[in-house]
C-alpha positions in Angstrom: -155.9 -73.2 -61.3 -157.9 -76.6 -61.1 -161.0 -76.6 -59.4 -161.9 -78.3 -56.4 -164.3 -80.5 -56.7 -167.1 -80.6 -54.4 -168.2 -83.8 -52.8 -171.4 -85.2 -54.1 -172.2 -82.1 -56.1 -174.5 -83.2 -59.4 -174.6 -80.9 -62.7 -178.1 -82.1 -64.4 -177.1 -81.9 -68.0 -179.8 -84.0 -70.3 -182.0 -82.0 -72.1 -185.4 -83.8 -72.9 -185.5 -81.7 -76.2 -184.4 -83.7 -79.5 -180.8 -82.4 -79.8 -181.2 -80.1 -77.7 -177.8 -79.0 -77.1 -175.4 -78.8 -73.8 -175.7 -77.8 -70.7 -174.8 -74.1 -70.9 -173.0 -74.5 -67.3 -170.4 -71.8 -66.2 -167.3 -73.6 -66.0 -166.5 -73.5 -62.2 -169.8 -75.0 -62.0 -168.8 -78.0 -64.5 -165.6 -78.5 -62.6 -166.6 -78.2 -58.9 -169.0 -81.1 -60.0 -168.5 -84.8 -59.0 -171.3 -86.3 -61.0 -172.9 -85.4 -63.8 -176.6 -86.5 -64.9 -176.7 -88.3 -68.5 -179.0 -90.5 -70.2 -178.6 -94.2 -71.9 -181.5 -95.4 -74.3 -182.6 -99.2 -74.2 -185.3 -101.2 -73.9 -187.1 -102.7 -71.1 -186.6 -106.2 -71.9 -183.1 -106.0 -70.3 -184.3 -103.6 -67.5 -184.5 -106.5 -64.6 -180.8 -107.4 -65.2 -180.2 -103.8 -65.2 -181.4 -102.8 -61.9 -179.5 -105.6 -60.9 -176.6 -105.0 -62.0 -176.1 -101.8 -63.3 -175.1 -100.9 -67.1 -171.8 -102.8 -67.8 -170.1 -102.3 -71.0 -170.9 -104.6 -73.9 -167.7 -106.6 -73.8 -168.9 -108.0 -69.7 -172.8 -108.9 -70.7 -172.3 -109.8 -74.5 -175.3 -107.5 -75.1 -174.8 -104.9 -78.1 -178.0 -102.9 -79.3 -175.5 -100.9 -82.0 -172.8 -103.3 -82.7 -173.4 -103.2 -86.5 -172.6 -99.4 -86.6 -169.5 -100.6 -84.2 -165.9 -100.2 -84.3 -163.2 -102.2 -82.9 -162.9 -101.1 -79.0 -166.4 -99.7 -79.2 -167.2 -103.1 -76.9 -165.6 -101.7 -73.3 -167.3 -98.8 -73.5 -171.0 -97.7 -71.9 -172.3 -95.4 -74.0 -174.4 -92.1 -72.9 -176.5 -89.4 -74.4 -176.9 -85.4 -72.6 -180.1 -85.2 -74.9 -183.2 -87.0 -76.4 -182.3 -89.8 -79.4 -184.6 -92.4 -79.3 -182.5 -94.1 -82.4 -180.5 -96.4 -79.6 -183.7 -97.6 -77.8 -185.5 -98.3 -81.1 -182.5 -100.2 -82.1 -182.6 -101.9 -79.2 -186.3 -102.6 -79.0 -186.0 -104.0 -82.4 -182.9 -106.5 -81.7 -184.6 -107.3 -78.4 -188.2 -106.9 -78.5 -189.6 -105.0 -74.7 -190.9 -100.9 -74.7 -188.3 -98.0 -75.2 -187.0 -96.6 -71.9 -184.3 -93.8 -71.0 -182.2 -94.7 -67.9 -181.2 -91.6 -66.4 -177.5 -92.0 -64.6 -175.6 -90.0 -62.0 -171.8 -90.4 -63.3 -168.5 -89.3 -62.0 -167.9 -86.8 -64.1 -164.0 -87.6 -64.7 -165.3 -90.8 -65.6 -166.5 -90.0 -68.9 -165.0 -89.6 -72.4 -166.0 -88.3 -75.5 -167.9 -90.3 -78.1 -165.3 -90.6 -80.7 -167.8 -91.9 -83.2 -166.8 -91.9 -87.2 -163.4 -90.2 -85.7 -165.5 -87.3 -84.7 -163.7 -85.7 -82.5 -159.9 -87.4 -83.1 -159.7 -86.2 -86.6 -159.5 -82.4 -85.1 -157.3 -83.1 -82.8 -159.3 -83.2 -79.8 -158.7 -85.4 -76.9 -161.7 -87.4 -76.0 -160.6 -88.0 -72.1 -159.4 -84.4 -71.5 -161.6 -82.4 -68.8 -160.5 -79.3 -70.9 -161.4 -80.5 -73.8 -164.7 -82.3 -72.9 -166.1 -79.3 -71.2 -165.1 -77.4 -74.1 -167.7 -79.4 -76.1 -170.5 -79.2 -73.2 -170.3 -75.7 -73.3 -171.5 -75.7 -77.0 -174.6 -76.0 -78.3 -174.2 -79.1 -79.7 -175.3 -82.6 -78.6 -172.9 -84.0 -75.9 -172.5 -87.9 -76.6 -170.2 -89.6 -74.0 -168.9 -93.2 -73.2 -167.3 -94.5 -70.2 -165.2 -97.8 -69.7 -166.4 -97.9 -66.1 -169.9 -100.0 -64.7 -172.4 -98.0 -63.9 -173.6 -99.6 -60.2 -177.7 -99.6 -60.0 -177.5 -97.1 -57.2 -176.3 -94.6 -59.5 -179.7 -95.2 -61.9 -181.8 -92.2 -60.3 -184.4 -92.6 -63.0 -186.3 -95.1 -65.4 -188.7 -93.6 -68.0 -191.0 -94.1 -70.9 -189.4 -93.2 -74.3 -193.3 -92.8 -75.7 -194.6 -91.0 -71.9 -191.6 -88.7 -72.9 -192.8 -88.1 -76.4 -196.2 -87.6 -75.7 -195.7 -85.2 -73.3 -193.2 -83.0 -74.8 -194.0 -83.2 -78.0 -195.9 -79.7 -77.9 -193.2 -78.0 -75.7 -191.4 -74.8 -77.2 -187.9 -73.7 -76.2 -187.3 -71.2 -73.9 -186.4 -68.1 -75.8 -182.3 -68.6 -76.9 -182.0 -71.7 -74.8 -181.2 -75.2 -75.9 -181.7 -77.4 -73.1 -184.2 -78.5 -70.8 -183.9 -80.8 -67.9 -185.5 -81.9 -65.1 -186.9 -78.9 -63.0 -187.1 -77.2 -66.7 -190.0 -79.4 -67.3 -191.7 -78.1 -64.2 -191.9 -74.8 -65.7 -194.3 -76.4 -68.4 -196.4 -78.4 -65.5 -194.5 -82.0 -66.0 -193.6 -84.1 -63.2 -190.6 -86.6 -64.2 -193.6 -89.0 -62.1 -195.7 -88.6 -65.7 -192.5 -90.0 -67.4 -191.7 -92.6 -65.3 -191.7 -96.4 -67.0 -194.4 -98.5 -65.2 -191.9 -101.5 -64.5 -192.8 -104.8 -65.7 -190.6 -107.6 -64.6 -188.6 -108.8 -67.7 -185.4 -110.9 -67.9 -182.7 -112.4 -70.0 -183.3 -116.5 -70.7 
């Protein structure tokens, strides 16, 4: 029987821990969900355009942090993280120049696919855009990496933070005994306010 989803519910599933693994939600609580909370790594250089007008896939702003490790379609799609990689916002420091950030996102959660990277999930026969399947992969410990073809509107952005604020502050932290993730009101067990992580905005813009 499919869930009913309940109106402006939001499942908080990025883990500040490195790989940290997914959200080990119950499954009624994944389904009744309408958003879901998910991270996208930049850098601040495009931050001003971003706040204006949201995160818009690749093939609408011309702006690709990883198109060298690209394929063919790879441009429609937003690209989001349930879990601390700073690869993306090095790579995108580095093309760009700016300070790492993480731009935490609410997103509808049947919005979202499956990051079908290197075939990933394909090759097994899994359906990246199946509800099923995707919380089938959440409930896992293993990273969830997600895309979505759909903008992101700046009132969805519920948070801006500093990639090195977040290192330095968690580098020390030690999973709760037999869990893998750790997100927001986690990190108030260990005394950190998200307000230690924020990104002290700068303005910065696209010429």
């Amino acid at each position: 029987m499919k869930q009913k989803i309940i109106k402006n519910k939001i499942l908080d599933i990025f883990s500040f821990l490195p790989f940290g693994g997914a959200k080990q939600s119950d499954k009624e609580d994944f389904f009744t969900s309408e958003y879901l909370i998910m991270g996208h790594f930049t850098s601040s250089f495009l931050l001003t355009n971003i706040l204006k007008e949201g995160l818009q896939p690749p093939s609408v702003t011309t702006i690709f942090s990883n198109a060298e490790q690209s394929k063919p379609g790879d441009e429609k799609n937003i690209y989001l993280i349930g879990h601390i990689d700073d690869i993306y916002s090095q790579n995108a420091v580095k093309k760009y120049g700016g300070e790492e950030i993480l731009i935490l996102v609410q997103i509808k959660r049947e919005n979202i696919e499956l990051d079908d990277f290197l075939n990933h999930y394909s090759s097994r026969g899994i359906m990246t855009n199946s509800q099923e399947e995707i919380y089938e992969v959440f409930s896992q410990t293993i990273s969830p990496e997600c895309c979505t073809k759909i903008g992101i509107s700046p009132n969805q952005i519920i948070e801006v933070l500093d990639v090195n604020k977040i290192r330095k502050h968690t580098r020390n932290i030690v999973p709760i005994k037999n869990r893998v993730h750790m997100n927001m009101n986690d990190l108030l067990l260990h005394g950190i306010n998200i307000e230690k992580l924020r990104y002290a905005y700068k303005h910065h813009c696209i010429v």
